[in-house]
mmCIF file of the C-alpha atoms, coordinates in Angstrom:
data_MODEL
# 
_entry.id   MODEL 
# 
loop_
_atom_site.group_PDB 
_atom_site.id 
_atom_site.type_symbol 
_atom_site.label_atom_id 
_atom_site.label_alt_id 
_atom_site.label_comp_id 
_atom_site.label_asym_id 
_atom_site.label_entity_id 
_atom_site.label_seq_id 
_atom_site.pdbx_PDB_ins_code 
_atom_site.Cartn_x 
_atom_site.Cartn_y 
_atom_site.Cartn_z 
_atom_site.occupancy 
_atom_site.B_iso_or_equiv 
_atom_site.pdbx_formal_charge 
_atom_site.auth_seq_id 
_atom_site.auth_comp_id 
_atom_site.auth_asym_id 
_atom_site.auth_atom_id 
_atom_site.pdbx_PDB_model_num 
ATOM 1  C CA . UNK A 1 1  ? 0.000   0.000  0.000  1.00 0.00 ? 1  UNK A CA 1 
ATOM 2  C CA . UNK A 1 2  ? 0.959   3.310  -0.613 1.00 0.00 ? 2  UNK A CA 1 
ATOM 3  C CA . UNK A 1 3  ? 1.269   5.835  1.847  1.00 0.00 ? 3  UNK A CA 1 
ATOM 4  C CA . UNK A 1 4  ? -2.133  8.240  0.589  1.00 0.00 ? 4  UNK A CA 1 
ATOM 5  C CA . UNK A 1 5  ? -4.049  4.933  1.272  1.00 0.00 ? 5  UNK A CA 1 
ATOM 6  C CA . UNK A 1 6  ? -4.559  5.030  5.174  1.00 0.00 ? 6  UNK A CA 1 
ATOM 7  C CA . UNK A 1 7  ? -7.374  3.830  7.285  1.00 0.00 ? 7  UNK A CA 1 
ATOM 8  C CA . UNK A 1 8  ? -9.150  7.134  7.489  1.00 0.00 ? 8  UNK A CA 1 
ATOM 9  C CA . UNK A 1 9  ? -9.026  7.607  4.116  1.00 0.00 ? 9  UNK A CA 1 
ATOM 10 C CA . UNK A 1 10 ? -11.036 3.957  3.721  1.00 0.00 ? 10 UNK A CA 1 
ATOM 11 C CA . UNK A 1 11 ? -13.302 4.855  6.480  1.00 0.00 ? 11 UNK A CA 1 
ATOM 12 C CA . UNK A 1 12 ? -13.830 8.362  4.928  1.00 0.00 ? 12 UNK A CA 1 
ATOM 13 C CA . UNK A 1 13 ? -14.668 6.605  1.786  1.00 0.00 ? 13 UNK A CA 1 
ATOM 14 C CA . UNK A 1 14 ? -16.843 3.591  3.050  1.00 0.00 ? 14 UNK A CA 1 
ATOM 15 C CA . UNK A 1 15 ? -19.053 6.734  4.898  1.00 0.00 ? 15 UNK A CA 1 
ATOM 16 C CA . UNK A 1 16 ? -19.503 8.274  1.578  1.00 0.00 ? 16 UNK A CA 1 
ATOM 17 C CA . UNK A 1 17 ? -20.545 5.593  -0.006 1.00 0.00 ? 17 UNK A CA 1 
ATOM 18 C CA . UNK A 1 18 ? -23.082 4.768  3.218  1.00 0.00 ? 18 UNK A CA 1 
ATOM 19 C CA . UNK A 1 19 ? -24.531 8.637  2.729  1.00 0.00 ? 19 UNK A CA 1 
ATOM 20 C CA . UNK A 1 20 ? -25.756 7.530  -1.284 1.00 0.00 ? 20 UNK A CA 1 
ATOM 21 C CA . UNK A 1 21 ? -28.075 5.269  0.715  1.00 0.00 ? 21 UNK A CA 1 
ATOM 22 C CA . UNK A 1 22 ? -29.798 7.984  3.249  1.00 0.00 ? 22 UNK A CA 1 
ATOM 23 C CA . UNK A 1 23 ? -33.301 8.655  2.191  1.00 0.00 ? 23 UNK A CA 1 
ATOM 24 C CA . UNK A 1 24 ? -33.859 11.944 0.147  1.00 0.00 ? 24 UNK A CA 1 
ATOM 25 C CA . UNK A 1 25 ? -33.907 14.571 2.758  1.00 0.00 ? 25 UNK A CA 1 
ATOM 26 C CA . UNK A 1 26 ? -32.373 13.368 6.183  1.00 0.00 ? 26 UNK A CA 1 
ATOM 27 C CA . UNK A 1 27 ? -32.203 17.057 7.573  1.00 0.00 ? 27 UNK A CA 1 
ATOM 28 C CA . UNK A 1 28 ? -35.543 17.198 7.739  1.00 0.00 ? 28 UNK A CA 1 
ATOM 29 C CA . UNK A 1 29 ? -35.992 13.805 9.347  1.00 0.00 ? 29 UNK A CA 1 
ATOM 30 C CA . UNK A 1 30 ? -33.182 14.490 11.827 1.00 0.00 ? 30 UNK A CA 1 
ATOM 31 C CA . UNK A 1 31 ? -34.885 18.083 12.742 1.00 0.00 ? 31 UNK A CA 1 
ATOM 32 C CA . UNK A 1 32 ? -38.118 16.729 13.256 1.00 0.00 ? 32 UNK A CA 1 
ATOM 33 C CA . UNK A 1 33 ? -36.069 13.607 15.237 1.00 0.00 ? 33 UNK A CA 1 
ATOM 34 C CA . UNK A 1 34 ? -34.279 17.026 17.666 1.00 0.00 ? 34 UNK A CA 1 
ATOM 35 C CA . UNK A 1 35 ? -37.940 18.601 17.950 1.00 0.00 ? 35 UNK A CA 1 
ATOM 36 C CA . UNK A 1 36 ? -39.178 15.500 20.069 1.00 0.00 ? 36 UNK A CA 1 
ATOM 37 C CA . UNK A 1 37 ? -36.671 15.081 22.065 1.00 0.00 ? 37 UNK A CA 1 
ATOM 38 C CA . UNK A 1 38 ? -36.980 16.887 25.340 1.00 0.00 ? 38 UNK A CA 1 
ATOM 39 C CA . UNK A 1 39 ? -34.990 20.257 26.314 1.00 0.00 ? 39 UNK A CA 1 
ATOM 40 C CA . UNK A 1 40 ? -32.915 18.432 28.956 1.00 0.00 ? 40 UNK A CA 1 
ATOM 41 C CA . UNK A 1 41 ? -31.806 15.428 25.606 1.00 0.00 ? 41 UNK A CA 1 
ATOM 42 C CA . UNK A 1 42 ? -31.263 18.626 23.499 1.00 0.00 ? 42 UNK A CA 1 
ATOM 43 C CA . UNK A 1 43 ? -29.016 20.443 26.047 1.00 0.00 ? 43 UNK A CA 1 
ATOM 44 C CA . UNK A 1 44 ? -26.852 17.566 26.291 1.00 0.00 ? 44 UNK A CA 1 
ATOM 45 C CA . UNK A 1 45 ? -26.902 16.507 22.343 1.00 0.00 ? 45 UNK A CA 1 
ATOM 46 C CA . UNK A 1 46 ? -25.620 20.157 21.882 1.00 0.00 ? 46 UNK A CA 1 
ATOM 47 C CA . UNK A 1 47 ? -23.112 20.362 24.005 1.00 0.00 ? 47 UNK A CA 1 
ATOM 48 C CA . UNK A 1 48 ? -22.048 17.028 22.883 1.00 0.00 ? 48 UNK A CA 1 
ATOM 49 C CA . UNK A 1 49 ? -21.769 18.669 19.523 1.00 0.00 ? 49 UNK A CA 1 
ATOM 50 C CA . UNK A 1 50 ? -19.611 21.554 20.814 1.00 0.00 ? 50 UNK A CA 1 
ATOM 51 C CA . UNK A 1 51 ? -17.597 19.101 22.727 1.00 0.00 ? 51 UNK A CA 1 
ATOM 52 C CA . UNK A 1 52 ? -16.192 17.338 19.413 1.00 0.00 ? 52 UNK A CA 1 
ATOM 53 C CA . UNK A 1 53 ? -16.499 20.663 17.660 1.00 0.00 ? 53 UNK A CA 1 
ATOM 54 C CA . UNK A 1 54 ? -13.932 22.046 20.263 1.00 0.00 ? 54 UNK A CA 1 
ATOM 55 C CA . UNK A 1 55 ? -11.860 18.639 19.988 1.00 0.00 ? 55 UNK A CA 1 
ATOM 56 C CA . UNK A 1 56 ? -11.910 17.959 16.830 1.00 0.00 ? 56 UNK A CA 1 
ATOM 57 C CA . UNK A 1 57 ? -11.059 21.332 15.839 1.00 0.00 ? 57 UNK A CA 1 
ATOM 58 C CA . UNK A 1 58 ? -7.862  23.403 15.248 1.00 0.00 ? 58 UNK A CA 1 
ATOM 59 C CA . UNK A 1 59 ? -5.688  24.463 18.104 1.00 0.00 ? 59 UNK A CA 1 
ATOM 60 C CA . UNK A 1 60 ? -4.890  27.997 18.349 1.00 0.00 ? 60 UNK A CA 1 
ATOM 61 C CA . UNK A 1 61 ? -6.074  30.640 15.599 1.00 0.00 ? 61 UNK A CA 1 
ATOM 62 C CA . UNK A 1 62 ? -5.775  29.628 11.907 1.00 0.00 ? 62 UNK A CA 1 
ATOM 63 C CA . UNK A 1 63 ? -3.355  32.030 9.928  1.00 0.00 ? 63 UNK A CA 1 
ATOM 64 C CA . UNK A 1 64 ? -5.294  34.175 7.714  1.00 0.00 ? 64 UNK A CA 1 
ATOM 65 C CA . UNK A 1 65 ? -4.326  32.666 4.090  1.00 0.00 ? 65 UNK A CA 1 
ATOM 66 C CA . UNK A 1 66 ? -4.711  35.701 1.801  1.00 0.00 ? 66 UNK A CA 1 
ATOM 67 C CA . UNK A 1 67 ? -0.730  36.311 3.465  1.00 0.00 ? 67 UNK A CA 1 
ATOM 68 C CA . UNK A 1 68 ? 0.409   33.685 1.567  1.00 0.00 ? 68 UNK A CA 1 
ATOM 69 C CA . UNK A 1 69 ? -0.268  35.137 -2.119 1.00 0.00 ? 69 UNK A CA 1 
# 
């Protein structure tokens, strides 16, 4: 194997290939999904979010990229 061929690559393909098979408007569904759940499942489903939004994210502040032209 070559070295552009890792296992989140794979994965990252696989889960595009999984999203051709979601029925024809999921945001809707998954809105409508959020709207029943109650405010104390919500809270905690959004701060989940924010959780892997701060993990997940990049550390520090992102250089501005028009400097590099």
């Amino acid at each position: 194997t070559t070295a552009l061929v890792t296992p989140l690559v794979l994965l990252t393909i696989a889960a595009m290939l999984g999203v051709q098979y979601l029925p024809a408007d999921p945001v809707a569904r998954l809105r409508e999904g959020f709207g029943r759940l109650g405010p104390v499942l919500q809270g905690a489903a959004l701060a989940l979010c924010l959780l892997l939004i701060t993990t997940l994210g990049a550390q520090g502040v992102s250089p501005f990229i028009y400097f590099r032209f």
